[in-house]
KEDRENPA-514666 format. One record per residue (C-alpha): residue in one letter; residue number from 1; x, y, z. Coordinates in Angstrom, 1 decimal. Layout:
<nodes>
+--------+-----+--------+--------+--------+
! residu ! num !      u !      v !      w !
+--------+-----+--------+--------+--------+
!      A ! NUM !      X !      Y !      Z !
...
+--------+-----+--------+--------+--------+
</nodes>
This chain:
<nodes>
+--------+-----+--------+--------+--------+
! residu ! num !      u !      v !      w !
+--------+-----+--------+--------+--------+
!      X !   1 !  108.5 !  -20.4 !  112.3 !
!      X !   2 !  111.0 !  -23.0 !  110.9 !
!      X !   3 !  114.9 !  -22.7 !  111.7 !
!      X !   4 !  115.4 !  -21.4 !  107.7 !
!      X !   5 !  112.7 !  -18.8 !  107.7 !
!      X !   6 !  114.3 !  -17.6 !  110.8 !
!      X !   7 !  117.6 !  -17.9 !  110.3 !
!      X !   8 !  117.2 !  -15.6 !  106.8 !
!      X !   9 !  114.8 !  -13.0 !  108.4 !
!      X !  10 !  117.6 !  -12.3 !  110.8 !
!      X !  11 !  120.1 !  -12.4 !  108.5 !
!      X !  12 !  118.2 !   -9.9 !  107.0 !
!      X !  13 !  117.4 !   -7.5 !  110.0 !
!      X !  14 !  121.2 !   -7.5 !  110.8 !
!      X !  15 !  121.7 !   -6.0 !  107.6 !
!      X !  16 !  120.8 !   -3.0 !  109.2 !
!      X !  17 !  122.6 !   -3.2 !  111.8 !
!      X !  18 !  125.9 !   -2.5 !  110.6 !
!      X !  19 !  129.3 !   -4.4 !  112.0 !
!      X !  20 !  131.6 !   -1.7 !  114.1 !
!      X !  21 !  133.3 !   -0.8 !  117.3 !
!      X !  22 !  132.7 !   -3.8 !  120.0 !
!      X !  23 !  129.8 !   -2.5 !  121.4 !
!      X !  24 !  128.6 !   -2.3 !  118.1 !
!      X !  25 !  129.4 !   -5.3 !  117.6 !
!      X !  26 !  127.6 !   -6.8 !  121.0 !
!      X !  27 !  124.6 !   -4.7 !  119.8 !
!      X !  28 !  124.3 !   -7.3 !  116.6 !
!      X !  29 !  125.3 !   -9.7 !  119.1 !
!      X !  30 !  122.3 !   -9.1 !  121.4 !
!      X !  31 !  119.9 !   -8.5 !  118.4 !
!      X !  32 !  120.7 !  -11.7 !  116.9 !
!      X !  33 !  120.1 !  -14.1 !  120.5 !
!      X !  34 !  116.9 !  -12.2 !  121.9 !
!      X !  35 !  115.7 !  -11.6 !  118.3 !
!      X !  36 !  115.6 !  -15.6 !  117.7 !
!      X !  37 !  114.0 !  -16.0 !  121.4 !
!      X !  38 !  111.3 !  -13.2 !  121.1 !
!      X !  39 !  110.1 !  -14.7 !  117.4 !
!      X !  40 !  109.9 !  -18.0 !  119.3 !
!      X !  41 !  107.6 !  -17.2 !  121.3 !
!      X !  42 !  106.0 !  -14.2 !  119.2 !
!      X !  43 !  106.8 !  -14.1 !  115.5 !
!      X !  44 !  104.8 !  -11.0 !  115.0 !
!      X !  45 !  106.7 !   -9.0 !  117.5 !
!      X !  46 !  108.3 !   -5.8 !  115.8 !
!      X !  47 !  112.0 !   -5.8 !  115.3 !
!      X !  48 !  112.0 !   -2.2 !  116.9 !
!      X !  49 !  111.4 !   -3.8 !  120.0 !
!      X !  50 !  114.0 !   -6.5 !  119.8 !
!      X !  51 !  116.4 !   -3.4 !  118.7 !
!      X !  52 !  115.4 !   -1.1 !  121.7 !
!      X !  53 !  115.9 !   -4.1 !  124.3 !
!      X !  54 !  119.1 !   -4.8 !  123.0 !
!      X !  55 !  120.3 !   -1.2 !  122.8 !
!      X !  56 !  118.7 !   -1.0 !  126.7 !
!      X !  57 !  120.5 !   -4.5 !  128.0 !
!      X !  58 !  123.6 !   -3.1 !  126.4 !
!      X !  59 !  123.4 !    0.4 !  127.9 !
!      X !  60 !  124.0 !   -1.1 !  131.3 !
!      X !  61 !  127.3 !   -2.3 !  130.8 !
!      X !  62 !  127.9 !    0.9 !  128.2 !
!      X !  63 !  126.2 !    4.1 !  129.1 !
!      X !  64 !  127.9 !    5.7 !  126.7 !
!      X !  65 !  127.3 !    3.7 !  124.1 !
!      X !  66 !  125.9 !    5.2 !  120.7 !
!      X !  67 !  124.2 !    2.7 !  118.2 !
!      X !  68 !  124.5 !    2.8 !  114.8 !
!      X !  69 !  121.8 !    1.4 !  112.9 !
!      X !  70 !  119.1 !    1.9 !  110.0 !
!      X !  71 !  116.1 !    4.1 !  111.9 !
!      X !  72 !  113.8 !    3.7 !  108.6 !
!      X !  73 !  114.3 !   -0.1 !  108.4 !
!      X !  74 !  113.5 !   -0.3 !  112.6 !
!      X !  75 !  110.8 !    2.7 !  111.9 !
!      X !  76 !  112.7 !    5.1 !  115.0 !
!      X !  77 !  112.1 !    8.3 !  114.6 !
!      X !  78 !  115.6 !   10.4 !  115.9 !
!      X !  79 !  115.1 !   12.3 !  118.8 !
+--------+-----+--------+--------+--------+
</nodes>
């Protein structure tokens, strides 16, 4: 995948992940650096999965931490 095609399909997958609170913020943070690496070395890897990781890595540093983001976009069912 070229720099511009991946540059603009994040851009795009951060749309629904909206700005917020710092962790928040660190979530679209985290997103944005492992999302570029895991379509480097898979471009067909679900955004879901980048999402979860990110919400996981974050989680250890913020237990608490509650994510805000678009579930139908990422296809997460709430639990």
């Amino acid at each position: 995948m070229r720099r511009e095609e991946l540059n603009k399909k994040i851009a795009e997958e951060l749309k629904h992940i909206p700005r917020g609170s710092f962790d928040q913020n660190m979530l679209r943070f985290y997103y944005n650096g492992m999302r570029r690496h895991n379509l480097s070395l898979n471009p067909a890897l679900a955004a879901k999965d980048t999402l979860l990781a990110a919400i996981e890595a974050l989680r250890k540093t913020s237990p608490s931490f509650s994510p805000i983001y678009d579930r139908d976009f990422f296809q997460i069912k709430s639990s």
